[in-house]
C-alpha positions as CSV (number, residue, x, y, z in Angstrom):
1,X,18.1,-8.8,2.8
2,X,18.8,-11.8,4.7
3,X,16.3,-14.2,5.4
4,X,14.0,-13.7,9.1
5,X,14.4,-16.6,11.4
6,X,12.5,-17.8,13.6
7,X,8.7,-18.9,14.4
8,X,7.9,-18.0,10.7
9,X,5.0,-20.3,9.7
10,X,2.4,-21.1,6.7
11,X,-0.9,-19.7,7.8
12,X,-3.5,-22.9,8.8
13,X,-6.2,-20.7,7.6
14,X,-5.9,-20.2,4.4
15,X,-3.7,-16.9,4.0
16,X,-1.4,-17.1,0.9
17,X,1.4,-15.9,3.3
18,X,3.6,-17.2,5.9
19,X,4.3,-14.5,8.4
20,X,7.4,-13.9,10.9
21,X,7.6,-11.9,13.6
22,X,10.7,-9.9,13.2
23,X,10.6,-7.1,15.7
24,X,8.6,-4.6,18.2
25,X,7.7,-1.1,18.5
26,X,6.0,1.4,20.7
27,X,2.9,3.0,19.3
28,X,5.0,2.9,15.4
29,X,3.4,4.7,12.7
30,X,5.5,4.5,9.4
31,X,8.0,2.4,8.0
32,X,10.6,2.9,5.0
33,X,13.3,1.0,3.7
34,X,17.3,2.9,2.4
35,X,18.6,1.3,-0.4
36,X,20.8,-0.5,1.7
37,X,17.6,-3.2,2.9
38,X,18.0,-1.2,6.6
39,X,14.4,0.3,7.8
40,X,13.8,2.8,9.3
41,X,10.9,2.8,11.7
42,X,8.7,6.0,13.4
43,X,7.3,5.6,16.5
44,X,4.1,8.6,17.2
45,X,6.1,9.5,20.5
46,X,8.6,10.9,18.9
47,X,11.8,8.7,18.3
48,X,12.8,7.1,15.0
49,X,14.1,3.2,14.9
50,X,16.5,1.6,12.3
51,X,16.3,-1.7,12.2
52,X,18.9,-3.8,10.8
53,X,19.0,-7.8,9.7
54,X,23.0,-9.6,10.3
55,X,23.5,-12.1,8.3
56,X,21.6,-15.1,10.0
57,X,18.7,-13.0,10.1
58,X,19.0,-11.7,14.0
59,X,17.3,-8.0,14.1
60,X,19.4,-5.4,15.6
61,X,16.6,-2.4,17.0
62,X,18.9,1.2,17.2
63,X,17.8,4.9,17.4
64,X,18.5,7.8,15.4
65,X,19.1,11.4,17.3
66,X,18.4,14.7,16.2
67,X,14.3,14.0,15.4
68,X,12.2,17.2,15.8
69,X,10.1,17.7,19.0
70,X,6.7,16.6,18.5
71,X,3.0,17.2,19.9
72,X,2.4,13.8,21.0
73,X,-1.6,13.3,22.3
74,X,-4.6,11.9,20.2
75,X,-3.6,11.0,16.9
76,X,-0.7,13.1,16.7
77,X,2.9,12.8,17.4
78,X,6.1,11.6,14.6
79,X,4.7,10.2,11.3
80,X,5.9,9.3,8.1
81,X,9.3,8.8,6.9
82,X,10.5,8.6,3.4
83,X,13.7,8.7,1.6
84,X,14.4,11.3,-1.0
85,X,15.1,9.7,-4.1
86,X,19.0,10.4,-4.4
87,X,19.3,9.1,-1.1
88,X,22.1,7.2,-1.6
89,X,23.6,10.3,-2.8
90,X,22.4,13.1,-0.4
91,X,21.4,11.2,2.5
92,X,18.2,13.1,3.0
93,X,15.2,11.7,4.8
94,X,11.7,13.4,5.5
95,X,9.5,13.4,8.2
96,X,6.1,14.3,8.9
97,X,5.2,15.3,12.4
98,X,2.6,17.0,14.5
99,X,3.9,20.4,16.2
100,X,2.6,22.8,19.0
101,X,1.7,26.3,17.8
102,X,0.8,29.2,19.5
103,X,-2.3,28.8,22.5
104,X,-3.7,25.8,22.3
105,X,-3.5,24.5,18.6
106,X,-0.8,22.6,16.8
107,X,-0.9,21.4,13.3
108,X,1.3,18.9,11.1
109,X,4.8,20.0,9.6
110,X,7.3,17.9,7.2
111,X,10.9,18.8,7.7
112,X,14.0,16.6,5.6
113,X,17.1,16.3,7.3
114,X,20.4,14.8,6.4
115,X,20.9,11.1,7.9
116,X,24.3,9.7,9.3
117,X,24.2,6.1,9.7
118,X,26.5,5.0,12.3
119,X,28.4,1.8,11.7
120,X,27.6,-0.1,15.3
121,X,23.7,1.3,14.8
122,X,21.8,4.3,15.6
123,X,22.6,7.5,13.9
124,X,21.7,11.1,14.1
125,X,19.5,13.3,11.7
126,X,21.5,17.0,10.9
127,X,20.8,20.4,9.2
128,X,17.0,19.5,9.6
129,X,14.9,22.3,7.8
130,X,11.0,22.3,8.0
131,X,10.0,23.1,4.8
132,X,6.0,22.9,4.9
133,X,3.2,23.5,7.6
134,X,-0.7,23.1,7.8
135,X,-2.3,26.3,7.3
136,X,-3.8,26.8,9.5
137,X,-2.6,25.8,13.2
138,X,-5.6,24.2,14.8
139,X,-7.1,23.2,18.8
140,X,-7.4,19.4,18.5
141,X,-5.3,16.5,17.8
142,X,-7.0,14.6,15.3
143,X,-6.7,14.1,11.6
144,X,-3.2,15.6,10.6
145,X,-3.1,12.7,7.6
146,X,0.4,14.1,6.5
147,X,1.4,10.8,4.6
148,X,4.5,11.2,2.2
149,X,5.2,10.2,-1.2
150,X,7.6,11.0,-4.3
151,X,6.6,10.7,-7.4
152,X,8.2,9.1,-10.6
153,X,8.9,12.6,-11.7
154,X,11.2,13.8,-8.6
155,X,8.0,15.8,-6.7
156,X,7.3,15.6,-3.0
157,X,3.8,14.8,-2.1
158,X,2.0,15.0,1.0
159,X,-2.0,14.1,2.3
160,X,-3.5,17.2,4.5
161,X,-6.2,16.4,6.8
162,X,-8.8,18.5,7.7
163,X,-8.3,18.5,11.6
164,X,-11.6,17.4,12.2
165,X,-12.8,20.9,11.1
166,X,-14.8,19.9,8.2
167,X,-15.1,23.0,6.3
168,X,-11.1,24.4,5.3
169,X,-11.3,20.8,3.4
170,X,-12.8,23.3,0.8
171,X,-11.6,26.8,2.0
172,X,-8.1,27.3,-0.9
173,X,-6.7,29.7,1.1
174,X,-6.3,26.8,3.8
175,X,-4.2,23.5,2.7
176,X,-6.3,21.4,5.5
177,X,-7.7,18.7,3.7
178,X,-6.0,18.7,0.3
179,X,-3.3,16.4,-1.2
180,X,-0.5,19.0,-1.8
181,X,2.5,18.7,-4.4
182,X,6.0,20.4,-4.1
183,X,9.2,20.5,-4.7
184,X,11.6,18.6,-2.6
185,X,12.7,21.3,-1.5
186,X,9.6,22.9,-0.3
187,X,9.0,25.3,-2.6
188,X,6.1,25.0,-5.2
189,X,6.3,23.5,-9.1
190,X,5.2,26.7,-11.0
191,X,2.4,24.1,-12.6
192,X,0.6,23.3,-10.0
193,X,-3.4,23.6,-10.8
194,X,-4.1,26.6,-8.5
195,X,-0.9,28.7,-9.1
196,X,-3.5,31.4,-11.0
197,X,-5.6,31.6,-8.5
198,X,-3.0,32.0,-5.8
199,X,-1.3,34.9,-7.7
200,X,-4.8,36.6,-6.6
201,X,-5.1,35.7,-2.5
202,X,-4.8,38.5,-0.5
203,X,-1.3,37.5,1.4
204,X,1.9,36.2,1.3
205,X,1.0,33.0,3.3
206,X,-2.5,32.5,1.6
207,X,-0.8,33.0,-1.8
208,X,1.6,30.6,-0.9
209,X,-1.0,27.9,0.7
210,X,-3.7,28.1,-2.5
211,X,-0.3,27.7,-4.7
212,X,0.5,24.3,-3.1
213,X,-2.7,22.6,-3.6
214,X,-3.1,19.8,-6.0
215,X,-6.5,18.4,-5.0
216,X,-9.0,19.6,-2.5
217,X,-11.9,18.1,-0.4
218,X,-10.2,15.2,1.3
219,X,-11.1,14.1,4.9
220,X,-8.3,12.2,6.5
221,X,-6.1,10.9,4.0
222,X,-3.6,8.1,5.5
223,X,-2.4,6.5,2.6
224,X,-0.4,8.2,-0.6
225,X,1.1,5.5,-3.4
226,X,2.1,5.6,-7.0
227,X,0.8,2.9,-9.7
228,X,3.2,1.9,-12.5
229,X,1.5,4.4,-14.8
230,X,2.6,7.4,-12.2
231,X,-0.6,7.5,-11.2
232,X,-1.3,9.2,-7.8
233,X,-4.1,7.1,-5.3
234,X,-4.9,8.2,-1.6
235,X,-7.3,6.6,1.0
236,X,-9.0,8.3,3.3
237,X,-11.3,7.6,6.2
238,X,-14.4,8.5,6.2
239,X,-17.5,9.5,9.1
240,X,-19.5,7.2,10.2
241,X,-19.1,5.2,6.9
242,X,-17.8,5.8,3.5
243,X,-13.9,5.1,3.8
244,X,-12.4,6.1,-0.1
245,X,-10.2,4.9,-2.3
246,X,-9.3,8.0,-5.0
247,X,-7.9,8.4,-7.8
248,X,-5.8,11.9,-7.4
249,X,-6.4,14.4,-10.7
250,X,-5.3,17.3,-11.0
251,X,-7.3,20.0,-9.4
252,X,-10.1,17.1,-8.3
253,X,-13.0,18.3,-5.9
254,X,-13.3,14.9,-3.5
255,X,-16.7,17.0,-1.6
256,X,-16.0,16.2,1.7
257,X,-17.8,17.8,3.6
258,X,-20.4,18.7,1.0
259,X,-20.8,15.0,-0.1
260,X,-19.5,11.4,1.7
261,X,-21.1,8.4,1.5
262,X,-20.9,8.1,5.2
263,X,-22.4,10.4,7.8
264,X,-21.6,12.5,10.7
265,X,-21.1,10.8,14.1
266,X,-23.7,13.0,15.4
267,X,-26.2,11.4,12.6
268,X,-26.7,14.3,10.5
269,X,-26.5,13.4,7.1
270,X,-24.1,14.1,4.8
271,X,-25.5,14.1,1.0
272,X,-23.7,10.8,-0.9
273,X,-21.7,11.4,-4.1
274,X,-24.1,10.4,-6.6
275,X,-26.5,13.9,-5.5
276,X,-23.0,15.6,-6.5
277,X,-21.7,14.5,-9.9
278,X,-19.5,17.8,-9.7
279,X,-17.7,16.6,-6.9
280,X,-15.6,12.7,-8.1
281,X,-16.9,10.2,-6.0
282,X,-14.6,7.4,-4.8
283,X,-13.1,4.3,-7.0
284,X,-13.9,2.0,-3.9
285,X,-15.7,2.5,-0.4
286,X,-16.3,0.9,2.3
287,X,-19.5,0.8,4.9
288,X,-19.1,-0.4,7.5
289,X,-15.7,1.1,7.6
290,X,-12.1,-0.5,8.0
291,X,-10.6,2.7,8.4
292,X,-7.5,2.2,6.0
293,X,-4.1,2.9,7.6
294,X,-0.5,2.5,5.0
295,X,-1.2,1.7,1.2
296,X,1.3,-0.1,-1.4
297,X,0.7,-0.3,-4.8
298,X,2.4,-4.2,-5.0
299,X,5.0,-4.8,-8.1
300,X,7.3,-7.5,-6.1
301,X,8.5,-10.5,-7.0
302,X,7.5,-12.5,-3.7
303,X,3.7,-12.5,-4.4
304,X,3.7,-12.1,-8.7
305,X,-0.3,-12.7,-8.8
306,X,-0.7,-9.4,-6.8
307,X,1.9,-7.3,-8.8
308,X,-0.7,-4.0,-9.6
309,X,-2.7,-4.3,-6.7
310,X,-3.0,-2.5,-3.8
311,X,-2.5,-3.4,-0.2
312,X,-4.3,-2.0,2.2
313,X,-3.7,-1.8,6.2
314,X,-6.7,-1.8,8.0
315,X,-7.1,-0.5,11.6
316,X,-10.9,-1.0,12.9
317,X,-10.8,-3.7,10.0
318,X,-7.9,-6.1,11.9
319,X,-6.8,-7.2,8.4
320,X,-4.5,-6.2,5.0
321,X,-7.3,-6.0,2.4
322,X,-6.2,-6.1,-1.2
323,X,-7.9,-4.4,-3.9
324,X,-7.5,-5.1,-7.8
325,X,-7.5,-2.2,-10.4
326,X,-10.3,-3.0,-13.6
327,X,-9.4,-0.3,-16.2
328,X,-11.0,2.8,-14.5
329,X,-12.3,0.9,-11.6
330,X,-11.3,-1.1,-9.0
331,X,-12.4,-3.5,-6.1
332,X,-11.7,-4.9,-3.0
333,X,-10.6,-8.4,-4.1
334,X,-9.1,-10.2,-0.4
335,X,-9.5,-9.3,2.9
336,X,-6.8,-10.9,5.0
337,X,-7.7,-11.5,8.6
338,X,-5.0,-10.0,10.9
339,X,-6.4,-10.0,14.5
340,X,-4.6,-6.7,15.1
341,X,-4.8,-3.5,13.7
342,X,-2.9,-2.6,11.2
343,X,-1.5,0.6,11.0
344,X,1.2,0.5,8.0
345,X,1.9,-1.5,5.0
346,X,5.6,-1.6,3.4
347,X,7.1,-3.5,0.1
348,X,10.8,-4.9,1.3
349,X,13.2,-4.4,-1.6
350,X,13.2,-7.9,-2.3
351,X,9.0,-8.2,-2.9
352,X,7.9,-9.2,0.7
353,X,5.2,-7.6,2.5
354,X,5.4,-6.2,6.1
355,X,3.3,-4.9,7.7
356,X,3.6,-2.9,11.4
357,X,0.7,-3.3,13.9
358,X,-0.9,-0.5,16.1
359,X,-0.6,0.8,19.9
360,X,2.1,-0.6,22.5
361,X,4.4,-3.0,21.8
362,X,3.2,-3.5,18.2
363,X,4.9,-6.1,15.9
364,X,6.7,-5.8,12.8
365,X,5.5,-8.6,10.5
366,X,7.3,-10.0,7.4
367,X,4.7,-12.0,5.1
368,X,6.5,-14.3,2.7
369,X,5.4,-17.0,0.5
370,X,4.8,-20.2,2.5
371,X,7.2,-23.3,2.6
């Protein structure tokens, strides 16, 4: 990719990072990058940006046609964006987005599409097919999580919040707070954990629903990433305190909203983990919160000290907060002092960091090494 001009300068404070201003969005929300170094950029209102770097480094900002409508309001509107594996191949992209259902409720959806890059910029999105929906459709626009991942092994992943409901977190014949695994083409891997028990629900759609889940008891998961090991982590925010770091097993009980070590905003208590040993607590929390926002697990060449790590975007927080794994644990080991929030967290293909900021006019950052 070629290098970012422009006012790109070695932090006086310390940071291990010089960072460059490289573009801006409106309200964006996810970021990915096509094998070809070209990113593609959502914004919550419902358009989707490619960005692409000439030669000397000049950004050229374009938009791609043919995205779903969206429920925009509250925290919902167009989210992730990820490339199917093959890409190159099949030209398929998938998006998460919040949709309107019957009455007043709406839930998330992910639908994959065929992408047509245009050679002057822009480009169109065709054949789009929705191939999985929150179950079920809710009043309230908050906590739709639907973050997107593949795995080394070809499946599609995707972080269900709870909707601010609290208890389908734990109900299986909802897939509201649960980290879900399929197919890429939407249907579900006949291994899942819960397939049994979904041969046993009492419909077609709640058969379907128990089938996808993976894990269960999850809040508002907004961050989904891979380890070199394949191993699955999310983050989640929590109440009022307790943000998570989790490792993902395989049928795994997270308790919310049994157990958190946070509470409800109302003050109630909410029983912390250790009065549940049933339920797996967190890796890492955090009280006070930084309500974590886009998560990379780092294996670049750009920053080779932080290759295993995670990177964190923290929203409340202001700052990218990196967190080293120790065998079975981990722990927050750098907090990075952004002055914005940070609402996504990307790897370039050549092992730079960037990083998208929150609300209007929001900046694309690319942190390199310094000078």
């Amino acid at each position: 990719m070629p290098q970012v001009p422009a006012e790109t300068t070695a932090a006086a404070d310390g940071k291990p990072f010089a960072i460059a201003e490289v573009a801006s969005f409106d309200e964006p929300w996810a970021m990915t990058f096509l094998p070809s170094g070209e990113l593609l950029v959502t914004e919550r209102g419902g358009t989707l940006k490619r960005l692409v770097l000439d030669a000397s480094g000049t950004p050229k900002v374009s938009e791609i046609s043919g995205v779903p409508a969206v429920d925009y309001g509250g925290q919902g509107g167009l989210g992730d964006v990820i490339a199917h594996p093959d890409f190159a191949d099949n030209r398929m992209v998938y998006l998460s987005y919040a949709e309107a259902g019957e009455g007043d409720t709406r839930g998330a959806a992910v639908a994959r599409a065929t992408l047509t890059l245009d050679k002057n910029g822009g480009g169109k999105l065709s054949d789009l097919q929705v191939i999985w929906r929150q179950v079920p459709k809710v009043k309230g626009r908050g906590h739709y999580g639907h973050r997107l991942a593949f795995g080394p092994d070809g499946y599609l992943w995707i972080s269900s919040g709870e909707r601010q409901k609290f208890d389908p977190a734990q109900d299986m014949q909802s897939n509201l707070g649960k980290i879900i695994r399929l197919n890429a083409d939407g249907s579900v891997p006949a291994d899942n954990p819960f397939v049994d028990q979904a041969a046993g629900a009492g419909d077609a759609e709640a058969n379907d629903v128990t089938a996808q889940i993976w894990s269960l008891g999850h809040r508002n998961p907004l961050g989904l990433a891979f380890d070199a090991d394949g191993q699955l982590w999310n983050h989640e925010m929590g109440p009022s305190g307790g943000d998570e770091l989790n490792r993902v097993e395989r049928g795994g009980n997270y308790g919310y909203p049994i157990v958190s070590n946070g509470d409800h905003y109302d003050g109630r208590p909410i029983p912390d983990h250790d009065t549940r040993p049933e339920f797996i607590a967190p890796v890492v929390g955090w009280t006070p919160v930084i309500s974590p926002a886009g998560l990379v697990i780092y294996d670049g060449a750009s920053f080779p000290e932080w290759r295993g790590d995670a990177l964190i975007g923290a929203l409340s927080g202001q700052a990218l907060v990196r967190v080293e794994f120790e065998g079975d644990g981990a722990r927050e080991a750098e907090r990075f002092e952004m002055d914005e929030r940070i609402r996504e967290v990307e790897q370039g293909p050549d092992g730079d960091i960037w990083l998208l900021e929150d609300g209007d006019d929001a900046r694309l950052l690319r942190l390199t090494p310094p000078a």
